[in-house]
VOKEVO-523148 format. One record per residue (C-alpha): residue number from 0; x, y, z. Coordinates in Angstrom, 1 decimal. Example, Ala and Ser with C-alpha at 12.3 -4.5 7.8 and 13.67 -1.06 7.14 Angstrom:
BEGIN
TORKE    i       X       Y       Z
TORKE    0    12.3    -4.5     7.8
TORKE    1    13.7    -1.1     7.1
This chain:
BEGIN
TORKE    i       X       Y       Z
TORKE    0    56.7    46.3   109.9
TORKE    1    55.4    44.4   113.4
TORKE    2    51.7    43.8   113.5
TORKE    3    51.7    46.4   116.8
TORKE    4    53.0    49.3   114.4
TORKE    5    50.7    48.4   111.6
TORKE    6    47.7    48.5   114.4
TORKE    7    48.5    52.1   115.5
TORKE    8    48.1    54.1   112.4
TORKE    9    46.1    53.5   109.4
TORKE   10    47.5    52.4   105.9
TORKE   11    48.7    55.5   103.6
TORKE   12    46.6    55.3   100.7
TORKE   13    47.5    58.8    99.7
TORKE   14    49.9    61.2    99.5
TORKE   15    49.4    65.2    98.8
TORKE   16    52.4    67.9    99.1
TORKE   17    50.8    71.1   100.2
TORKE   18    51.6    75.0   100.6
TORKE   19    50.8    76.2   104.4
TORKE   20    49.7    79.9   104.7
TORKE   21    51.4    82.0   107.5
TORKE   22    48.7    81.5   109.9
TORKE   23    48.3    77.9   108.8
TORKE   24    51.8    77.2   110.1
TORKE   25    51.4    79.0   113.0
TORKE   26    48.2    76.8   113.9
TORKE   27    50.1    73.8   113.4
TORKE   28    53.3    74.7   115.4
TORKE   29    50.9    75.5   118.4
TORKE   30    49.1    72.4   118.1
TORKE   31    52.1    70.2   118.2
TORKE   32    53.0    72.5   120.8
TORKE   33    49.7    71.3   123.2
TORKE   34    49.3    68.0   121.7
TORKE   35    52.9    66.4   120.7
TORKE   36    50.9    65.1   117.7
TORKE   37    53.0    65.2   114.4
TORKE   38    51.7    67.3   111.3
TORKE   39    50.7    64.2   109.4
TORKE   40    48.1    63.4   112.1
TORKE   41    47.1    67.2   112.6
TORKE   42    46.1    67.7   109.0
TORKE   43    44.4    64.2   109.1
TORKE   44    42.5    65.3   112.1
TORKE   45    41.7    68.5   110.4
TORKE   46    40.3    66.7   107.7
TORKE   47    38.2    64.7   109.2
TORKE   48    36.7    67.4   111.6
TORKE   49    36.4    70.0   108.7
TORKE   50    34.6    67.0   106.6
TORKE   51    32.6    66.4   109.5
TORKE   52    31.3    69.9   110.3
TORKE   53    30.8    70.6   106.1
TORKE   54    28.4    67.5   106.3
TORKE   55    26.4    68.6   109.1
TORKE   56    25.7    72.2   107.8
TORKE   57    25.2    70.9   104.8
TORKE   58    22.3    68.9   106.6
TORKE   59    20.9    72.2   108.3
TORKE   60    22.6    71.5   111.3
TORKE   61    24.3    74.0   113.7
TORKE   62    27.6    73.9   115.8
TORKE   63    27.0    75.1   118.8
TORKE   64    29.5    75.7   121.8
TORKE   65    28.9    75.3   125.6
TORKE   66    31.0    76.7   127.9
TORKE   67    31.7    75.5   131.4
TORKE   68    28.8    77.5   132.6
TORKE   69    26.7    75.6   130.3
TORKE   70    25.7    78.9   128.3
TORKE   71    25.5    77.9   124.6
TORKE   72    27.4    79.9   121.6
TORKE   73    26.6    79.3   117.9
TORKE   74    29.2    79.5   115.7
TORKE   75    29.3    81.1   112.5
TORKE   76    31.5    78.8   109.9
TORKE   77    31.3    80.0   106.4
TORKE   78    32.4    77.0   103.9
């Protein structure tokens, strides 16, 4: 493997087989659709932002979403 390719994506240091509901699939599929990323990156992605968001709650925190307005929405996540 050339030293560019090992820059762009991060060693594996796991690997986990899992079952995809229906509507997980569909999520997916229209990701790759708007993104071109592959699975493997989506779920990492996923991951990382659902990690992210559990942490922050966890803290008391909100998430919060503006629109292009600027008018604010809260958004109920339930962990």
């Amino acid at each position: 493997m050339s030293t560019e390719r090992s820059a762009e994506r991060p060693a594996v240091v796991d690997r986990v087989n899992v079952a995809l509901i229906a509507e997980a699939v569909e999520a997916i599929g229209k990701l790759q659709e708007r993104t071109g990323l592959k699975k493997v990156d989506l779920v990492n992605r996923a991951l990382l932002i659902y990690e992210f968001v559990d942490a922050e709650l966890r803290a008391g925190n909100q998430v919060v979403l503006r629109d292009p307005e600027g008018r604010d929405q809260l958004v109920k996540i339930f962990l």
